[in-house]
N, C-alpha and C positions, 0 to 999 in steps of 0.2 A: 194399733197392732199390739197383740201380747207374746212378748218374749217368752219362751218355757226354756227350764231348764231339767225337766222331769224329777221334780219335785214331786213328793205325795203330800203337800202341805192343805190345808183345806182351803185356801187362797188358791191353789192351783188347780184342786178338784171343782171350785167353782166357776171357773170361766163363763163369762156370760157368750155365750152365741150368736150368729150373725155377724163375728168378728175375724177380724183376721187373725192369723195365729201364724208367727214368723219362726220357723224350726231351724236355728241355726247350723244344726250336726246333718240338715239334708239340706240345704241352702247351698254350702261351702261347697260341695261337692258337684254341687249341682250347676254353679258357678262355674268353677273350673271345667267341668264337662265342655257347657254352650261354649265356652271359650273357645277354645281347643276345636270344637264343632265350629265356628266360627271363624278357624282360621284356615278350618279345612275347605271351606268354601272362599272367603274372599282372601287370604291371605299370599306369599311367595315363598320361593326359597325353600329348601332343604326343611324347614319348619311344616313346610303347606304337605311335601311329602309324605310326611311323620303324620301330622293330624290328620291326613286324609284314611292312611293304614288305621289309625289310632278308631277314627270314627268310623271304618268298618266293620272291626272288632266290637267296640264297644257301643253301638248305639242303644242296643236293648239295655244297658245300665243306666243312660242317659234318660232312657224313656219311663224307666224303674223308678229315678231320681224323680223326676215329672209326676209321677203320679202319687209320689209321695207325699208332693205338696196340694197336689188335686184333691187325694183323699182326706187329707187332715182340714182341707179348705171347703169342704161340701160346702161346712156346716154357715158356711157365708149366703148358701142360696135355702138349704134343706132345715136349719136351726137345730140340727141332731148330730149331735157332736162323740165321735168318736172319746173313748176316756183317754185322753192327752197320754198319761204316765205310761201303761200300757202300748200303744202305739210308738212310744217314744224308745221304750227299750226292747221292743220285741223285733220292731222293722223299722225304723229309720235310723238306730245304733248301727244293725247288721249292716245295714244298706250302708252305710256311711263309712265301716270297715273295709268291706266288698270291693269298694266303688274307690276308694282312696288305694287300697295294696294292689290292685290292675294298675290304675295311674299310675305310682309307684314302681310297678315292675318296668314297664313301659319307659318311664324318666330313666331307670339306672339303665337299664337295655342301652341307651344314649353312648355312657363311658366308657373310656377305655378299661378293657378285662379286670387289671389290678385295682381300679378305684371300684368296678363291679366288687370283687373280690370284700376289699376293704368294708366298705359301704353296705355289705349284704351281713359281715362280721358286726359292724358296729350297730344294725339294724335289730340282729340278733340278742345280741347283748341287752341291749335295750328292754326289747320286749320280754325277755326272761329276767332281769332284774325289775321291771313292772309288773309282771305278772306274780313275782314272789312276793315283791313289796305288796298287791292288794290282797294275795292267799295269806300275810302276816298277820299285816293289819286288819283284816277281816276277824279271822281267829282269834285276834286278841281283843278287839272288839267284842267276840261274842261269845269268851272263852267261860264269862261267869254264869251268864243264862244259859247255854252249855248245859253246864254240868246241875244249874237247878233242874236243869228238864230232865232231865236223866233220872231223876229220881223216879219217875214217870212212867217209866220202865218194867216195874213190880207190879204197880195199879194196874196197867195195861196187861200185865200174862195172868191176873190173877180174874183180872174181867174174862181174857183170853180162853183160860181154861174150865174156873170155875162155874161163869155166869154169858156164859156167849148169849146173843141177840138179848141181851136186857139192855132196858133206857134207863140212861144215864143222862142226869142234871147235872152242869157246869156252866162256866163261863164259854163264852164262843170260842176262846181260843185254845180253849182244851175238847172245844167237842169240835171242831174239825179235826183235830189230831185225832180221838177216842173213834172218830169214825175209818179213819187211814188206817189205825194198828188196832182195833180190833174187829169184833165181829158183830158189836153192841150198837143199838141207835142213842141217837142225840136227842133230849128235851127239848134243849134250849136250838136249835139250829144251827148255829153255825157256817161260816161260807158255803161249801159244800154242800149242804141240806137247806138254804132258803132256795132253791131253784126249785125242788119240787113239794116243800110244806107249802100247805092251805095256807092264805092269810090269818086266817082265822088264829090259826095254833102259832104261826109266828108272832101274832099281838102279843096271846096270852104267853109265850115263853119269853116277849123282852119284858110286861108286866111284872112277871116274877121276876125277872132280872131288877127292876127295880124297886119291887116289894123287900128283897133279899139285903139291896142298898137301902131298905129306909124310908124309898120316899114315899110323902104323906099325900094321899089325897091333895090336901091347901096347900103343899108344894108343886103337882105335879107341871102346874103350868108355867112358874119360874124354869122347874126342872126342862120339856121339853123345847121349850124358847131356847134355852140357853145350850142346847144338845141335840140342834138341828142335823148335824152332818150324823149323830150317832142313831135318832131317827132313820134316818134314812138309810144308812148303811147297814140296821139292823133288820129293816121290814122293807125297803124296794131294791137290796142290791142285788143289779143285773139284770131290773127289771122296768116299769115304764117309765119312771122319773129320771132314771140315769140316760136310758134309751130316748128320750125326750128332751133335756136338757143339759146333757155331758154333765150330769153332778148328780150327789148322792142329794146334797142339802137343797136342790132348786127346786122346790114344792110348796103350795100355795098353804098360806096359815090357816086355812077351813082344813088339811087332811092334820094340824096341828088341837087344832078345835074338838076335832072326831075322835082324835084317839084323849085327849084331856077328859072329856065327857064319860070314853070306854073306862076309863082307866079308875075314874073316882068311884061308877057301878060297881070295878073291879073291888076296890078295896074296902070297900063295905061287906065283903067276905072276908074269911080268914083263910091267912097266905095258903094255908097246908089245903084247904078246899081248895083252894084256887090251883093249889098246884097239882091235886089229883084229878082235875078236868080231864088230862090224857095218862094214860099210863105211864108210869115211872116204879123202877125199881132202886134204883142208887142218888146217889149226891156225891159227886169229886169237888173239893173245895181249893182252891188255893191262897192258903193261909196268907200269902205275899201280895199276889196283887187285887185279894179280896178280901182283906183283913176285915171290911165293914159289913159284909153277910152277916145277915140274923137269924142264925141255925138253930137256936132253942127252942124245942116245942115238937119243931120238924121234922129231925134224923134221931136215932136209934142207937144212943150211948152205949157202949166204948164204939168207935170208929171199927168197923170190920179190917179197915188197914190203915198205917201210915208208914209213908215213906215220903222222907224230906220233907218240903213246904206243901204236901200233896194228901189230902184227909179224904177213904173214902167210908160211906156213912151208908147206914141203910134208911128209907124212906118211913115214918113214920106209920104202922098199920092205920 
């Protein structure tokens, strides 16, 4: 059995299939339910009363709970596995809340009015001192990258205004965002944009992704071995290897083989060919988490902008 704890770790994202998969946060709940259903059938006493009201109200939560572990457990008959993390926060968190504050209301229901009283005070409390302690600690957690991105803001109204529906070259994680706040397409893909780019132009935009970092031909195959989940998360996310075997990385070393092969074709060209295969107008760099791009030759000195760690550059004629 694999314990999750909804992790995005690549350990987690790999799960092998055909396994069981033990969800503790729909388990506990799910436990307590049958119980309680359980006593409402064989049990006595002012309890058998209670559970019996309890399991009329609440069976359709019961049966919620139930399928929660049906569906996360296909993949013990089907080998197609829902992505764990995903499922884990989207509906067996809610369900687990849902399914626990009924219970809950139900138990203090039990007391006399003033421990209601008290007990719904202390309940309170609780959860507003949890809820501030994670909107704290979140913020302060992510108060630095924050304010990097923000600088992001200017590049963004100046694409906005100046240059709407031009393509734009970045990293992935700026061209999901360059596709949300503007009106511009993305080169390189990004989440949002692999669902419906050709395979074809998703090769050729992670190749420049790693023409940009450097790598050589007679590296490429250290490089793709070694960067199997980023393979995959660049060129089948969402698509039939995840839908196939609940992981981005669970794909056979021949689709490893194919793109080595593509890739050395590829670099027997020069990058700047390579990169005007499809249309592009701009280059968004980020100086921080892409210090090792090899922009020379490429983009169109002085930068048309900068702001903060964020260089945008024009394409090369």
């Amino acid at each position: 059995p694999l314990l999750l704890h909804g992790g995005g770790s690549s350990l987690a994202q790999a799960i092998p299939v055909h396994r069981l998969i033990i969800e503790k946060v729909i388990l506990l709940p799910l436990f307590l339910y049958l119980s309680i259903f359980g006593f409402a059938r064989w049990g006595g006493g002012r309890l058998r009363s209670w559970s019996q009201r309890f399991t009329k109200k609440y069976l359709f939560v019961g049966l919620l709970l139930i399928t929660g572990v049906i569906v996360l457990n296909q993949q013990v008959v089907t080998g197609k596995l829902f992505y764990p993390q995903h499922f884990h926060f989207f509906t067996n968190i809610p369900l687990f809340v849902l399914s626990m504050v009924f219970l809950g209301m139900e138990v203090v229901a039990l007391l006399p009015r003033l421990w209601r009283v008290l007990l719904a005070g202390v309940i309170v409390i609780i959860c507003g001192w949890f809820a501030l302690g994670v909107q704290v600690s979140s913020y302060q957690a992510h108060a630095a990258e924050s304010r990097r991105y923000q600088a992001l803001a200017p590049v963004f109204q100046y694409l906005r205004t100046q240059k709407p529906e031009a393509v734009v070259l970045s990293n992935y994680y700026l061209a999901t965002r360059l596709t949300m706040y503007t009106q511009d397409f993305t080169y390189t893909g990004g989440y949002d944009a692999t669902f419906i780019m050709p395979r074809e132009q998703m090769v050729n935009g992670y190749f420049v992704m790693l023409g940009l970092r450097g790598v050589s031909a007679k590296d490429i195959r250290t490089y793709l071995y070694t960067h199997r989940d980023e393979v995959g998360g660049s060129l089948f996310i969402g698509t039939y290897w995840r839908d196939l075997c609940g992981s981005y990385g669970c794909f056979p070393d021949s689709v490893l083989e194919e793109l080595i092969a593509q890739y050395q074709l590829f670099a027997m060209h020069p990058l700047l060919q390579n990169i005007k295969k499809y249309k592009i107008d701009y280059v968004v760099w980020d100086r921080v988490d892409d210090p090792q791009w090899h922009l020379k030759g490429l983009v169109v000195e002085p930068p048309v902008y900068l702001s903060g760690d964020f260089v945008l550059y024009r394409l090369q004629p």
